[in-house]
N, C-alpha and C positions, 0 to 999 in steps of 0.2 A: 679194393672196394670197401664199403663203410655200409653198413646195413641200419636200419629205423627197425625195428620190429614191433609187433605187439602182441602178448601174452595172454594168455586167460586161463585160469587157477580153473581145472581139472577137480577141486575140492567146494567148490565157492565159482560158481561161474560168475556171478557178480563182479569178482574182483579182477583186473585187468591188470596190467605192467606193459608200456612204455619203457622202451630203453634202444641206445646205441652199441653197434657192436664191429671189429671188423674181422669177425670170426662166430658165425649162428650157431654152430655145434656145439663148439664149446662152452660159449655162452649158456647156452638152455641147459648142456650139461650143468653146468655151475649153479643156478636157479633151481633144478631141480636134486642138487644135494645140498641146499640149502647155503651155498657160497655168499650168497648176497643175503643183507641183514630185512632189505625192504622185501623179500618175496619169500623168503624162509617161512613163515607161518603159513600159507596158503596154497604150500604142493601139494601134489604137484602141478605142471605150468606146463602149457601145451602152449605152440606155433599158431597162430592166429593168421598171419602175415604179414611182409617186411617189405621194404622197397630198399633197393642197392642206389649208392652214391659213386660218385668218383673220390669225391676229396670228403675230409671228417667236416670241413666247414659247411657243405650242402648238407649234408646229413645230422648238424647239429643244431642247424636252422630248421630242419624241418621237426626234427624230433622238440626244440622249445615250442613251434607250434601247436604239436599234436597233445603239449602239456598246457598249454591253455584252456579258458573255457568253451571255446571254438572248437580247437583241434580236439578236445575229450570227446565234444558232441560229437565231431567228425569220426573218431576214432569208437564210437561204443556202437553203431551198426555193425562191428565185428569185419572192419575194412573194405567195405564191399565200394565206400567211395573211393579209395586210395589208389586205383590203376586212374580212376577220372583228376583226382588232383594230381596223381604225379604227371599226368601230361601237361595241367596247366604251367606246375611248377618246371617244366624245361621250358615254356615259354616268358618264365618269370625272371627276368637277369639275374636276380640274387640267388638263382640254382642253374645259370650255366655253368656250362664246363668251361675256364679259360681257354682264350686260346693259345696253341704250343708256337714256341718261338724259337 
Protein backbone atom coordinates (compact mmCIF):
# COMPACT_ATOMS: atom_id res chain seq x y z
CA UNK A 1 0.00 0.00 0.00
CA UNK A 2 1.08 3.69 -0.75
CA UNK A 3 -0.32 6.27 1.55
CA UNK A 4 -1.19 10.46 0.58
CA UNK A 5 -0.90 11.89 3.99
CA UNK A 6 -1.25 15.31 5.25
CA UNK A 7 0.56 16.86 8.15
CA UNK A 8 0.08 19.89 10.37
CA UNK A 9 3.06 21.45 12.36
CA UNK A 10 1.95 21.07 16.03
CA UNK A 11 4.36 24.42 16.43
CA UNK A 12 2.70 26.68 13.60
CA UNK A 13 -0.80 25.15 12.90
CA UNK A 14 -0.69 27.34 9.67
CA UNK A 15 1.75 25.25 8.13
CA UNK A 16 0.78 22.00 6.62
CA UNK A 17 2.98 19.14 4.67
CA UNK A 18 1.58 17.03 1.81
CA UNK A 19 3.62 13.97 1.22
CA UNK A 20 3.82 10.21 -0.13
CA UNK A 21 4.65 7.37 1.95
CA UNK A 22 4.47 3.45 1.92
CA UNK A 23 5.25 3.34 5.42
CA UNK A 24 3.20 6.28 7.94
CA UNK A 25 5.16 5.37 11.09
CA UNK A 26 8.21 5.84 9.88
CA UNK A 27 7.62 8.55 8.04
CA UNK A 28 6.14 10.95 10.66
CA UNK A 29 8.97 9.35 12.75
CA UNK A 30 11.45 10.97 10.34
CA UNK A 31 9.55 14.39 10.13
CA UNK A 32 9.40 14.60 13.39
CA UNK A 33 13.32 14.16 13.99
CA UNK A 34 13.78 16.41 11.57
CA UNK A 35 14.78 13.80 8.70
CA UNK A 36 13.30 15.87 5.97
CA UNK A 37 14.83 19.27 5.14
CA UNK A 38 11.09 20.75 4.02
CA UNK A 39 9.42 20.07 7.53
CA UNK A 40 12.63 20.28 9.92
CA UNK A 41 11.75 23.95 10.95
CA UNK A 42 8.13 23.43 11.94
CA UNK A 43 8.02 20.27 14.62
CA UNK A 44 6.79 18.97 15.52
CA UNK A 45 4.10 17.33 12.83
CA UNK A 46 1.12 15.62 13.76
CA UNK A 47 -1.31 13.09 11.54
CA UNK A 48 -3.99 15.03 9.96
CA UNK A 49 -5.07 12.25 7.56
CA UNK A 50 -4.15 9.91 4.79
CA UNK A 51 -5.81 7.92 2.14
CA UNK A 52 -4.11 4.21 1.20
CA UNK A 53 -3.38 3.42 -2.69
CA UNK A 54 -2.59 0.11 -4.16
CA UNK A 55 0.07 1.13 -6.65
CA UNK A 56 2.71 4.37 -6.03
CA UNK A 57 1.06 5.61 -9.35
CA UNK A 58 -2.57 6.17 -7.80
CA UNK A 59 -1.05 7.76 -5.03
CA UNK A 60 1.28 10.02 -6.83
CA UNK A 61 -1.40 11.32 -8.94
CA UNK A 62 -3.32 12.19 -6.14
CA UNK A 63 -0.76 13.48 -3.97
CA UNK A 64 0.34 16.09 -7.37
CA UNK A 65 -3.28 17.08 -7.05
CA UNK A 66 -3.51 17.81 -3.55
CA UNK A 67 -0.17 20.17 -4.34
CA UNK A 68 -2.15 22.24 -6.74
CA UNK A 69 -4.08 25.31 -6.20
CA UNK A 70 -7.30 23.11 -6.08
CA UNK A 71 -5.91 20.24 -4.14
CA UNK A 72 -4.23 22.96 -1.22
CA UNK A 73 -7.79 24.46 -1.05
CA UNK A 74 -9.11 20.99 -1.00
CA UNK A 75 -6.56 19.82 1.36
CA UNK A 76 -6.51 23.15 4.15
CA UNK A 77 -10.35 22.14 5.76
CA UNK A 78 -7.90 19.73 7.42
CA UNK A 79 -9.23 16.59 5.22
CA UNK A 80 -12.61 16.45 6.07
CA UNK A 81 -13.39 16.34 2.11
CA UNK A 82 -11.01 13.49 1.28
CA UNK A 83 -13.08 10.20 2.31
CA UNK A 84 -15.98 12.38 -0.41
CA UNK A 85 -13.00 12.55 -3.10
CA UNK A 86 -11.43 9.40 -2.57
CA UNK A 87 -14.89 7.82 -3.51
CA UNK A 88 -15.03 9.87 -6.62
CA UNK A 89 -11.47 9.00 -7.35
CA UNK A 90 -12.35 5.05 -7.60
CA UNK A 91 -14.84 6.01 -9.95
CA UNK A 92 -12.20 8.00 -11.96
CA UNK A 93 -10.05 5.42 -14.28
CA UNK A 94 -6.88 7.18 -13.64
CA UNK A 95 -7.28 5.75 -9.90
CA UNK A 96 -8.46 2.25 -10.76
CA UNK A 97 -6.96 -0.51 -9.71
CA UNK A 98 -5.73 -2.64 -12.91
CA UNK A 99 -7.11 -5.41 -13.50
CA UNK A 100 -5.14 -8.94 -12.42
CA UNK A 101 -4.38 -11.07 -15.29
Amino acid sequence: MYYVYLLRSRADSSRTYIGLTDNLRIRLAKHNEGGSPHTAKHRPWELVTYLAFLTREQAADFESYLKTGSGRAFARDGGQELVRHNRECLEDRRFRVPPKE
